[in-house]
C-alpha positions as CSV (number, residue, x, y, z in Angstrom):
1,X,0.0,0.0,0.0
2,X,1.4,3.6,-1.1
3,X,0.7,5.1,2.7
4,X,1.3,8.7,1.6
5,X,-1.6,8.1,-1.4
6,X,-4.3,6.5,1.0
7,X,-6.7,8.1,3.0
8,X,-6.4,8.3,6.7
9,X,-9.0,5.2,6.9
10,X,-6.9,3.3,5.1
11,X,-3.8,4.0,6.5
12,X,-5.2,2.9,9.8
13,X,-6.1,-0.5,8.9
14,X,-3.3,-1.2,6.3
15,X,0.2,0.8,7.5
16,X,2.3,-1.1,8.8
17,X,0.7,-4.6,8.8
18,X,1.2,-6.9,5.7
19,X,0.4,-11.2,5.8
20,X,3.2,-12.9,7.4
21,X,5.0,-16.1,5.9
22,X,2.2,-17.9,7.2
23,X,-0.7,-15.8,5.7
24,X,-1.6,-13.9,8.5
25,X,-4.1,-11.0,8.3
26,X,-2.7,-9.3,11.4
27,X,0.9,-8.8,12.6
28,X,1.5,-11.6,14.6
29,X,2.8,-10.9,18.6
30,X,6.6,-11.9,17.8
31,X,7.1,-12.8,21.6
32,X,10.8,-13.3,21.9
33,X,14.0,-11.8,23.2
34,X,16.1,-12.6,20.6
35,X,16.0,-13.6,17.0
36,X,18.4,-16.1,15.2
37,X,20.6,-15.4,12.1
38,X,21.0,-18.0,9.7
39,X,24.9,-18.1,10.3
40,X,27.7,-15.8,11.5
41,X,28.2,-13.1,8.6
42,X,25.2,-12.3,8.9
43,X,25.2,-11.9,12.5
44,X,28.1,-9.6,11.7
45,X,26.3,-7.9,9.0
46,X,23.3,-6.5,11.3
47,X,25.8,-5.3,14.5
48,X,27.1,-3.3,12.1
49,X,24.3,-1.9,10.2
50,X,25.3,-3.7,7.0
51,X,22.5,-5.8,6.6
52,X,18.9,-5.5,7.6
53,X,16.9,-7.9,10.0
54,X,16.3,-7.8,13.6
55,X,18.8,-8.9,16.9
56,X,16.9,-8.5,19.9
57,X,13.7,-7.1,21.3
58,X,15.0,-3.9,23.2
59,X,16.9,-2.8,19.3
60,X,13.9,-3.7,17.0
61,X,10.8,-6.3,16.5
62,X,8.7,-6.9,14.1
63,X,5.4,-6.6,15.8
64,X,7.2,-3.3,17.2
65,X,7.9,-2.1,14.2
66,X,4.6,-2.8,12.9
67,X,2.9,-0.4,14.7
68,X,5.7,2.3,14.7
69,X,5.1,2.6,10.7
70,X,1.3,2.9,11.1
71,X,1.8,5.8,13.1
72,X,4.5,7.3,11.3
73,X,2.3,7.5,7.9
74,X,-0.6,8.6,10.2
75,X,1.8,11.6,11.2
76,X,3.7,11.5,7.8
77,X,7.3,11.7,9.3
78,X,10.5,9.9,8.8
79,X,10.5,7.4,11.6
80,X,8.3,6.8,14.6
81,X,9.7,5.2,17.9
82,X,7.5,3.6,20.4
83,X,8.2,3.0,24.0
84,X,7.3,1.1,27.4
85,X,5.4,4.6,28.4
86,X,4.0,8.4,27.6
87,X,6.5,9.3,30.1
88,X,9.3,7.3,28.2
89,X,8.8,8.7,25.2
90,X,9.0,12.5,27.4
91,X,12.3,11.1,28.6
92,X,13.7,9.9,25.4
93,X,13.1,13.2,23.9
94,X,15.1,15.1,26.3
95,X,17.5,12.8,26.5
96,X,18.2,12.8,22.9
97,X,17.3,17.0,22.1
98,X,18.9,18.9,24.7
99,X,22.1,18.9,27.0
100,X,23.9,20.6,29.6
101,X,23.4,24.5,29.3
102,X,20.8,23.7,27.4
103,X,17.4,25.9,27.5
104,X,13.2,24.9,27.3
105,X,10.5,26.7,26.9
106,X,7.5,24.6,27.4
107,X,3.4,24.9,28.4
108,X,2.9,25.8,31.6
109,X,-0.2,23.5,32.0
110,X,2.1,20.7,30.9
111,X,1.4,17.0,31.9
112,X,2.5,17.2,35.6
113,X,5.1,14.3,35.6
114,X,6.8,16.3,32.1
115,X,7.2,19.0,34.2
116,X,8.2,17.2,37.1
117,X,11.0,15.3,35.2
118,X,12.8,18.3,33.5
119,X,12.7,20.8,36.8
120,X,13.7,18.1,39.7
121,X,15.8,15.7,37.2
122,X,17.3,17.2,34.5
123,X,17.7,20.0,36.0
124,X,20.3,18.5,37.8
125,X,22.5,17.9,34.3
126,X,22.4,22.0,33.8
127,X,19.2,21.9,31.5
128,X,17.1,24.9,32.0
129,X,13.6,25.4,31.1
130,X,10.8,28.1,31.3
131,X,7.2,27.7,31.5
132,X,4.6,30.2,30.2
133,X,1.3,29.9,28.3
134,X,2.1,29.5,25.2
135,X,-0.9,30.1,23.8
136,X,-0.2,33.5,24.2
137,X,3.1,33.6,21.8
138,X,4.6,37.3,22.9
139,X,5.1,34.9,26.1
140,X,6.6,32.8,24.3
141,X,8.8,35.2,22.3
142,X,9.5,36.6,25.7
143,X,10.6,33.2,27.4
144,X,13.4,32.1,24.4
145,X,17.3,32.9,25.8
146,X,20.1,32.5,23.3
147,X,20.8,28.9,25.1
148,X,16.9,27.6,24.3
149,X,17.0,24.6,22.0
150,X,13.6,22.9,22.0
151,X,10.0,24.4,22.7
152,X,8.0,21.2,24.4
153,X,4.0,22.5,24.0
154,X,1.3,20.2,24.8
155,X,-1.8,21.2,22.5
156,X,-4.9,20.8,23.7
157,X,-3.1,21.5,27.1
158,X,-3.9,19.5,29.7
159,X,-6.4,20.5,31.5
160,X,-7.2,23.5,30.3
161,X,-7.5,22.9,27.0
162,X,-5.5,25.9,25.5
163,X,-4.6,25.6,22.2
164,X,-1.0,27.1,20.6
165,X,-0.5,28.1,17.1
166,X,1.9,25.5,16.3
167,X,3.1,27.6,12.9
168,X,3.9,30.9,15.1
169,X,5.8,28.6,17.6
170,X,7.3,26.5,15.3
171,X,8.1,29.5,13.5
172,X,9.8,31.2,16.8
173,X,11.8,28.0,17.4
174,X,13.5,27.6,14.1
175,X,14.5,31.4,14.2
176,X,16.4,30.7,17.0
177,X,18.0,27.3,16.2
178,X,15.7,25.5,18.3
179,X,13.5,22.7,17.7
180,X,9.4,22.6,18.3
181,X,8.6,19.4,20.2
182,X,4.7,18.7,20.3
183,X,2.9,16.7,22.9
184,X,-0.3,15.8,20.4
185,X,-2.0,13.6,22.9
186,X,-5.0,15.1,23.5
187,X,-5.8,15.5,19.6
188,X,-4.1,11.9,18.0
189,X,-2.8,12.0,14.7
190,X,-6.8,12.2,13.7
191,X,-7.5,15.7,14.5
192,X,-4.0,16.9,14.5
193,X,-0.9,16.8,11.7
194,X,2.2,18.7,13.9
195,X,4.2,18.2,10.9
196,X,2.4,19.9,8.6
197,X,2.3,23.1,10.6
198,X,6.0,23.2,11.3
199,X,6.8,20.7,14.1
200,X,10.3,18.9,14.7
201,X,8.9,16.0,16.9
202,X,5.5,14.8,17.7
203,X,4.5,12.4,20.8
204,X,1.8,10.9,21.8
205,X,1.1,8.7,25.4
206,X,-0.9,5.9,23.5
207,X,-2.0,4.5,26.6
208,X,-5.2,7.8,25.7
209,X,-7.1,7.5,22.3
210,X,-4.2,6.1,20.1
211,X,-5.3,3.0,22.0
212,X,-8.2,4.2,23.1
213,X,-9.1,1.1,25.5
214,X,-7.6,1.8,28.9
215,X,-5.9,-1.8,29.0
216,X,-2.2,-0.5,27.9
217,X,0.1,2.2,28.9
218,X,2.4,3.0,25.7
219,X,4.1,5.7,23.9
220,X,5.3,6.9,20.4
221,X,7.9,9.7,19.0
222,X,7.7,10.8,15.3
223,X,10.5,12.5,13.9
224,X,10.1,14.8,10.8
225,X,14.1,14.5,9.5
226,X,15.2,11.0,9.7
227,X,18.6,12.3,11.1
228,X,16.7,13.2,14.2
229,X,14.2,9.6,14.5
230,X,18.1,8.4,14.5
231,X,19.1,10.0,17.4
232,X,15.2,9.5,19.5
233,X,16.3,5.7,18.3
234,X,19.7,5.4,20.1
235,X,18.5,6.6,23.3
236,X,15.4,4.6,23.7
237,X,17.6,1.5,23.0
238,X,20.2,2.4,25.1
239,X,18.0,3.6,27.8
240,X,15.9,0.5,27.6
241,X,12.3,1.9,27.1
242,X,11.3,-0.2,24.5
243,X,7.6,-1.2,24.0
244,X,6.7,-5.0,24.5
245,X,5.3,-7.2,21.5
246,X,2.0,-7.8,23.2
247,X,1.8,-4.2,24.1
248,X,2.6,-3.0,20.8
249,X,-0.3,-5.7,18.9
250,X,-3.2,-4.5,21.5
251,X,-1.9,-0.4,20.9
252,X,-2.2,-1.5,16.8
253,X,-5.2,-3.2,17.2
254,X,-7.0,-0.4,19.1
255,X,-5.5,2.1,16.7
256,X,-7.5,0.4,14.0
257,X,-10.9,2.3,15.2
258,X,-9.3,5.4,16.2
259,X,-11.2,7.9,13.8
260,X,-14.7,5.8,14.4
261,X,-14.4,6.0,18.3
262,X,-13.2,9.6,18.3
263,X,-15.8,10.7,15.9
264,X,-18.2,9.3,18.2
265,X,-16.9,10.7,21.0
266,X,-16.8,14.3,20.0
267,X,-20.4,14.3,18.7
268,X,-21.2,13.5,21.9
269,X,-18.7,16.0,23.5
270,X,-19.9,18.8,21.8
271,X,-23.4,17.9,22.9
272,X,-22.7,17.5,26.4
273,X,-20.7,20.6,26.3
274,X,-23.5,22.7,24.7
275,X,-25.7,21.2,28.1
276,X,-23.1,22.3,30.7
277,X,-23.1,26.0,29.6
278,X,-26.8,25.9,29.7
279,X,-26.5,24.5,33.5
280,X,-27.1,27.3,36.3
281,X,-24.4,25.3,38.6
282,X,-21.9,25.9,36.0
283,X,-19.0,28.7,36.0
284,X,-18.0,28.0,32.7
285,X,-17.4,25.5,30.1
286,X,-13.4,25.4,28.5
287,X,-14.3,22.6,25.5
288,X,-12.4,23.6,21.8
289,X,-16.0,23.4,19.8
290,X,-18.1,25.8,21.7
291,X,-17.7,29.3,20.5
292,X,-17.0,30.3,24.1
293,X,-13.6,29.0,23.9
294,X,-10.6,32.0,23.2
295,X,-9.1,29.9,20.5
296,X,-12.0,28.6,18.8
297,X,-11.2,29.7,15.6
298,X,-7.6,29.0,15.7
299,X,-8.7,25.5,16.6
300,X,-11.2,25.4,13.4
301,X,-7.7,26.5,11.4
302,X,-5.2,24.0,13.1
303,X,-7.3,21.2,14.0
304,X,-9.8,18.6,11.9
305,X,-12.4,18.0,15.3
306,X,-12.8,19.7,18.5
307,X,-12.1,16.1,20.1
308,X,-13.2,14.8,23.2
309,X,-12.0,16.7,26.0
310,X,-13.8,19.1,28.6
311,X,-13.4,21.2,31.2
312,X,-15.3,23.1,33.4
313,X,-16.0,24.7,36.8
314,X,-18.5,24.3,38.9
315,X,-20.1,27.7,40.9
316,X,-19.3,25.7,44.1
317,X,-16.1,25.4,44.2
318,X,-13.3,22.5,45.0
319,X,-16.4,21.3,47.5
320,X,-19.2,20.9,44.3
321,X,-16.4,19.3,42.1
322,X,-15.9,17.1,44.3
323,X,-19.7,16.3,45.1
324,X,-19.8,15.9,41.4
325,X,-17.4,13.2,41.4
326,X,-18.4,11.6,43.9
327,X,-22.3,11.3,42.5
328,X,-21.6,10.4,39.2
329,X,-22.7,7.0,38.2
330,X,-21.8,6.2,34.7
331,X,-18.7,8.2,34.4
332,X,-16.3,6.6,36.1
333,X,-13.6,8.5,38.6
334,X,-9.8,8.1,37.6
335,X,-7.3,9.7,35.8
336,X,-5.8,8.9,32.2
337,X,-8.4,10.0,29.4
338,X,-9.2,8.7,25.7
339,X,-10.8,5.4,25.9
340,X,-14.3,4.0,25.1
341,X,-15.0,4.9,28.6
342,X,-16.1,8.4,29.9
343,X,-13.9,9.3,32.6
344,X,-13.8,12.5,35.3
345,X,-11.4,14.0,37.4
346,X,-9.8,16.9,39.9
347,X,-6.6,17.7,38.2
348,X,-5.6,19.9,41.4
349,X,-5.8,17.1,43.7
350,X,-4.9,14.3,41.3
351,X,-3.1,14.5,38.1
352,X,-1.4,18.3,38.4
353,X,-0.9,17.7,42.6
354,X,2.6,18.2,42.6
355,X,2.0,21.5,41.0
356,X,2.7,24.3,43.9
357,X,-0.8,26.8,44.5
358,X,0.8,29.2,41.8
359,X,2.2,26.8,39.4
360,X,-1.1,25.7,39.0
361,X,-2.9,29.4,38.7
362,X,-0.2,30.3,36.4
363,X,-1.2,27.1,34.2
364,X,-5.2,28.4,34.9
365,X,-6.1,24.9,36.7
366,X,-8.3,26.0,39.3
367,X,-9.6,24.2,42.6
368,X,-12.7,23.3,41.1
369,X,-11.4,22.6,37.8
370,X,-13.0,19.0,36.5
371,X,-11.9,16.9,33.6
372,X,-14.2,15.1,31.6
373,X,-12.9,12.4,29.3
374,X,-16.2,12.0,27.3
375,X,-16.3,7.5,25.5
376,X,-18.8,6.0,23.5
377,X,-21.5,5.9,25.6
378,X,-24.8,6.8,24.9
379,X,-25.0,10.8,25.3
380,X,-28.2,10.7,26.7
381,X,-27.4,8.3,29.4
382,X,-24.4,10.7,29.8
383,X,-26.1,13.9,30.2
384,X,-28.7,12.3,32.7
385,X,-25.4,11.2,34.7
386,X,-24.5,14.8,34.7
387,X,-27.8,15.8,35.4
388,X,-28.6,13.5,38.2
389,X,-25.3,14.4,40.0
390,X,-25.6,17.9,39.4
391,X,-29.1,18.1,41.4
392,X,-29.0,15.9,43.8
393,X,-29.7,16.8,47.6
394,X,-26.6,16.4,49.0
395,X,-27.5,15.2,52.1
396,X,-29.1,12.0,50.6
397,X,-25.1,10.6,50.0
């Protein structure tokens, strides 16, 4: 199949996966360490990069590889890596893009542990970074030093939802010899294209919608230069993040039904959003396909779908979010996002808790901030799950 030619459709059910010598429709799990060469040149051949063909698990496999080159013509880049985690493929990045002296600028609403990793880890190797929202790009013009080398921005942020011009940034970053690094997780190769808007690296944590099942925790770097998917390569193999066979087959098979389970979940996410702005208990509604939302139309122009994600307040406070929670019967409470499930959350007392009071004002997550992760449910039964919890006396808990 000429991937570049097909149709997104097509790409996800045919990239990467061809019949195996045994006539397989599927990629078969290739559950082994190592792999045995048929005598001792050619051993030699593949250490030294002479010959194609695969050596051990950690370096490259088949069933690996399989769903690395779905996603990479999803994305349309020059190599994709996949690894034992989201945060992995975070890690592998830095590793691989910056060192000492080093400079980031990055979102200030970042996933928590990203933000964790660089300012109580790497800082520790002399790698700086800066965290503003970069939505707003005279903050990020403001934030690049002569040492920055990578802008890391997560669009949709999480949980906010904010949304930055990926052109303007990427735009900024190559000005100053830096690279743009894009956390697409939130949007999936589906609703998003990084590359085609100026983007250096994308990365996704497949455990959310590239699986889109909540039964695997993954994730995937795509480089645009294949010089660069080089270098993301070494380090995951000599840092040992590889993702696992089985791992890899379930992420490829769930991958298969990404654009039907997404479009399905952001009908219903717009719907349900349209309802919470109508609700008198509700501050406000942050979700990309309502008008209401400051980057609306910069979404309509950057993105193919408003997606799945909302956010909202509730006029109570940290006290109704929580009653919220804690009345909702369909939804289901815990973190992680994307799946065929509809999930809901606190980000300030779960996911962005390590965040100090003003990190997390400066990345606009308040204390009654909630996350919903809106799946494939019936969106009536999900509105009355809303709408039951919402009204409720609360003494009858």
């Amino acid at each position: 199949m000429d991937s570049k030619a097909s149709g997104f459709a097509s790409k996800l059910i045919h990239a990467g996966g061809s019949p195996d010598d045994c006539g397989s429709a599927v990629t078969p799990i290739y559950q082994t360490s190592t792999f045995v060469f048929e005598n001792a040149r050619q051993g030699a051949d593949r250490f030294a990069g002479k010959a194609d063909g695969y050596i051990y698990t950690r370096i490259g496999n088949p069933t690996i590889n399989a769903l690395e080159e779905c996603v990479n013509a999803l994305e349309g880049g020059e190599g994709a890596i996949a690894t034992s985690s989201g945060m992995a493929a975070v890690t592998t990045a830095y590793f691989a893009l910056l060192q000492s002296g080093d400079h980031m600028v990055s979102t200030a609403s970042v996933y928590g542990p990203s933000r964790t990793l660089m300012e109580q880890h790497f800082s520790k190797f002399n790698v700086q970074s800066t965290y503003v929202d970069t939505s707003d790009i005279e903050k990020v013009k403001r934030a690049i030093k002569p040492n920055t080398r990578m802008i890391y921005v997560e669009t949709p942020a999480n949980p906010g939802m904010q949304i930055t011009d990926l052109q303007a940034v990427a735009d900024i970053a190559h000005a100053n010899d830096a690279l743009l690094v894009v956390d697409s997780t939130f949007a999936s190769p589906h609703l998003q294209r990084p590359f085609s808007l100026g983007a250096d690296v994308v990365l996704h944590s497949v455990t959310k919608f590239i699986n889109g099942h909540a039964d695997v925790v993954g994730g995937i770097l795509i480089a645009k230069d294949p010089t660069i998917a080089t270098r993301l390569r070494k380090i995951m193999i000599v840092t040992g993040c590889n993702m696992d066979p089985h791992q890899a087959f379930l992420v490829h098979r769930g991958l298969k039904t990404l654009s039907l389970r997404i479009d399905k979940a952001q009908e219903s996410a717009t719907k349900i959003a349209r309802w919470l702005e109508s609700r008198p208990e509700v501050a406000w509604v942050r979700y990309i396909g309502l008008e209401s939302h400051p980057q609306h139309e910069l979404a309509l122009r950057q993105m193919e779908g408003p997606g799945a994600m909302i956010s909202f307040e509730l006029k109570g406070g940290i006290e109704a979010g929580e009653r919220l929670m804690n009345r909702v019967r369909l939804a289901m409470l815990a973190v992680s996002l994307g799946g065929v499930e509809t999930l809901i959350q606190h980000p300030a007392s779960m996911t962005h808790s390590g965040f100090s009071e003003k990190e997390r004002l400066e990345a606009d997550i308040t204390d009654g901030l909630v996350r919903y992760s809106v799946g494939i449910e019936d969106v009536d039964d999900l509105i009355e799950d809303l709408r039951q919890a919402l009204e409720d006396d609360p003494e009858a808990v």
